[in-house]
C-alpha positions as CSV (number, residue, x, y, z in Angstrom):
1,X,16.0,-2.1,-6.2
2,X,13.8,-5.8,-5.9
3,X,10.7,-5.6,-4.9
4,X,10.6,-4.7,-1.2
5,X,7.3,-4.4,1.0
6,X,6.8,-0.6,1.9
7,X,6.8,-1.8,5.5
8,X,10.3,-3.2,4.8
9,X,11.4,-0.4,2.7
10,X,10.3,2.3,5.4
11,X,12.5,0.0,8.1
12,X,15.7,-0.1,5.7
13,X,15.9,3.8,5.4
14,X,15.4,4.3,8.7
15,X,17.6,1.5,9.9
16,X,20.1,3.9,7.0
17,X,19.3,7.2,8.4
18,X,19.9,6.6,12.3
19,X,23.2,4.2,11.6
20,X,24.5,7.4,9.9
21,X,23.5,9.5,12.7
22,X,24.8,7.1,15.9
23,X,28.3,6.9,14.1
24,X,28.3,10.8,13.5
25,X,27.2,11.1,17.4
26,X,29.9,8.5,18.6
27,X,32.7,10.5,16.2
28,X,31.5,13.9,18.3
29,X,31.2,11.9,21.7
30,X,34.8,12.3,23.2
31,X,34.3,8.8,25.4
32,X,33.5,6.8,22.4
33,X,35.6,8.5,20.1
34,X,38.6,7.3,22.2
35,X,37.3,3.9,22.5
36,X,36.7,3.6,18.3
37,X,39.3,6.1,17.2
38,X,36.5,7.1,15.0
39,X,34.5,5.4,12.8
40,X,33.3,6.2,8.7
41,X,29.6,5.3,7.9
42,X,29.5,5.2,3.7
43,X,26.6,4.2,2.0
44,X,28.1,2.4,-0.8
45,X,24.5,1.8,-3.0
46,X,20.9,1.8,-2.2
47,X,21.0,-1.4,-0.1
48,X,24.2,-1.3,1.6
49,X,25.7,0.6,4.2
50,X,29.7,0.2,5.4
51,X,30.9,1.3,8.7
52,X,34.4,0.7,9.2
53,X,37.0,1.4,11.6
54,X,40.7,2.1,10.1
55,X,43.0,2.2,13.5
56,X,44.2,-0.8,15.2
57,X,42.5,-3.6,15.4
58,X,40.3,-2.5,12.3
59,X,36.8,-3.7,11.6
60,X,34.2,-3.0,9.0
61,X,30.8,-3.9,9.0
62,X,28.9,-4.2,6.3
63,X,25.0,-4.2,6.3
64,X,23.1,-5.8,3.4
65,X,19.1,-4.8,2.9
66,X,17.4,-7.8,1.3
67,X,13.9,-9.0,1.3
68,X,13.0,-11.2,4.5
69,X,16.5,-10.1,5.8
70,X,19.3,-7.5,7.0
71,X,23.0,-9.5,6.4
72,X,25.3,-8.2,8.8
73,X,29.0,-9.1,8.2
74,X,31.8,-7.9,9.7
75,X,35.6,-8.7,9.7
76,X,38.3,-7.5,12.1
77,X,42.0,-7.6,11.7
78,X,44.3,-7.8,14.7
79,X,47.3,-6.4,13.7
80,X,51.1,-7.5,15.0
81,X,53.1,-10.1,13.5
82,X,50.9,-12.8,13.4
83,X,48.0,-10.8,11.3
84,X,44.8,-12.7,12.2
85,X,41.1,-11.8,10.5
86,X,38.1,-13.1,11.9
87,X,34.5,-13.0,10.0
88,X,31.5,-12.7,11.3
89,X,28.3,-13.4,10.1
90,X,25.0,-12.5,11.1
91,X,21.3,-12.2,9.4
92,X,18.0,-9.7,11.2
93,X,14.6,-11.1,10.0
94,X,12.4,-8.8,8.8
95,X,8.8,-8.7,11.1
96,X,6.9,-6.8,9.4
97,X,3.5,-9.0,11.7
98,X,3.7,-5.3,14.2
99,X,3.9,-2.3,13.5
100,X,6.5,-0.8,12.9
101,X,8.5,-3.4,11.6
102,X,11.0,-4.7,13.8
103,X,14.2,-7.3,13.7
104,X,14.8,-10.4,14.9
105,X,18.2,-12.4,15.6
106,X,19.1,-15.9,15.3
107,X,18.5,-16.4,18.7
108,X,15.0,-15.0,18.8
109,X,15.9,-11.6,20.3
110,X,13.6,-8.9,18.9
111,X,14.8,-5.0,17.7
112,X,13.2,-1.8,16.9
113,X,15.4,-0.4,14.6
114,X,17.3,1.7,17.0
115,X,18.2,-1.1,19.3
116,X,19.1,-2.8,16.0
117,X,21.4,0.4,15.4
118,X,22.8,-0.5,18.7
119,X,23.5,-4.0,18.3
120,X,25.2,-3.5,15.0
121,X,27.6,-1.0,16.6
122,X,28.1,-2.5,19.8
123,X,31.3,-4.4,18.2
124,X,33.3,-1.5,17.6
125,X,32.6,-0.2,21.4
126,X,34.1,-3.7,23.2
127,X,37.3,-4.8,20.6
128,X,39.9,-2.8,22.5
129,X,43.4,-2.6,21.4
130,X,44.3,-6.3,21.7
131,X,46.6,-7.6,19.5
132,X,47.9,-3.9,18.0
């Protein structure tokens, strides 16, 4: 693991902890459940965590711990018979100036780290079934 500032260590695994828990909640959630045909949260090393989405349109989102920086990417595929994939990406500053630590976006929006959680997720929650 590079060297990471304990503040921005301590924000990673809880940014790890409660993205596993929100997509085990929206799996057990029967309203969400039907509007993500469930989701799988796999943490595929130490600094990156994979949500995807199997069913029709599928997306995965994969989220990247670096130093000054979480990297959110995400594709989706729209199925039918003029496949189309569209790539996302998207990078959270690190703030470790309060305390806790929080995350900013591009735009200047600020997060804890669950309204981070939510913001990561939101995707899967408004892509529908177009295109399938």
């Amino acid at each position: 693991m590079p060297n990471h500032k304990p503040q921005t260590t301590a924000l990673w695994a809880d940014l790890k902890q409660l993205m596993s828990s929100v997509v085990a909640e929206m799996n057990r959630a029967t309203d969400l459940r039907s509007r993500t045909s469930g989701l799988e949260c796999r943490f595929e090393d130490n600094e990156t965590v994979v949500v995807n989405k199997s069913s029709c349109p599928q997306m995965c989102v994969t989220i990247r711990f670096r130093a000054e920086a979480v990297d959110v990417d995400s594709r989706l595929v729209l199925g039918g018979p003029n496949e189309i994939e569209r790539d996302f990406h998207e990078s959270l500053t690190i703030d470790v100036q309060d305390s806790p630590a929080s995350l900013r976006c591009a735009d200047g929006d600020v997060f804890t780290v669950d309204q981070a959680v939510y913001y990561i997720l939101r995707p899967f929650l408004h892509i529908g079934t177009a295109g399938c």
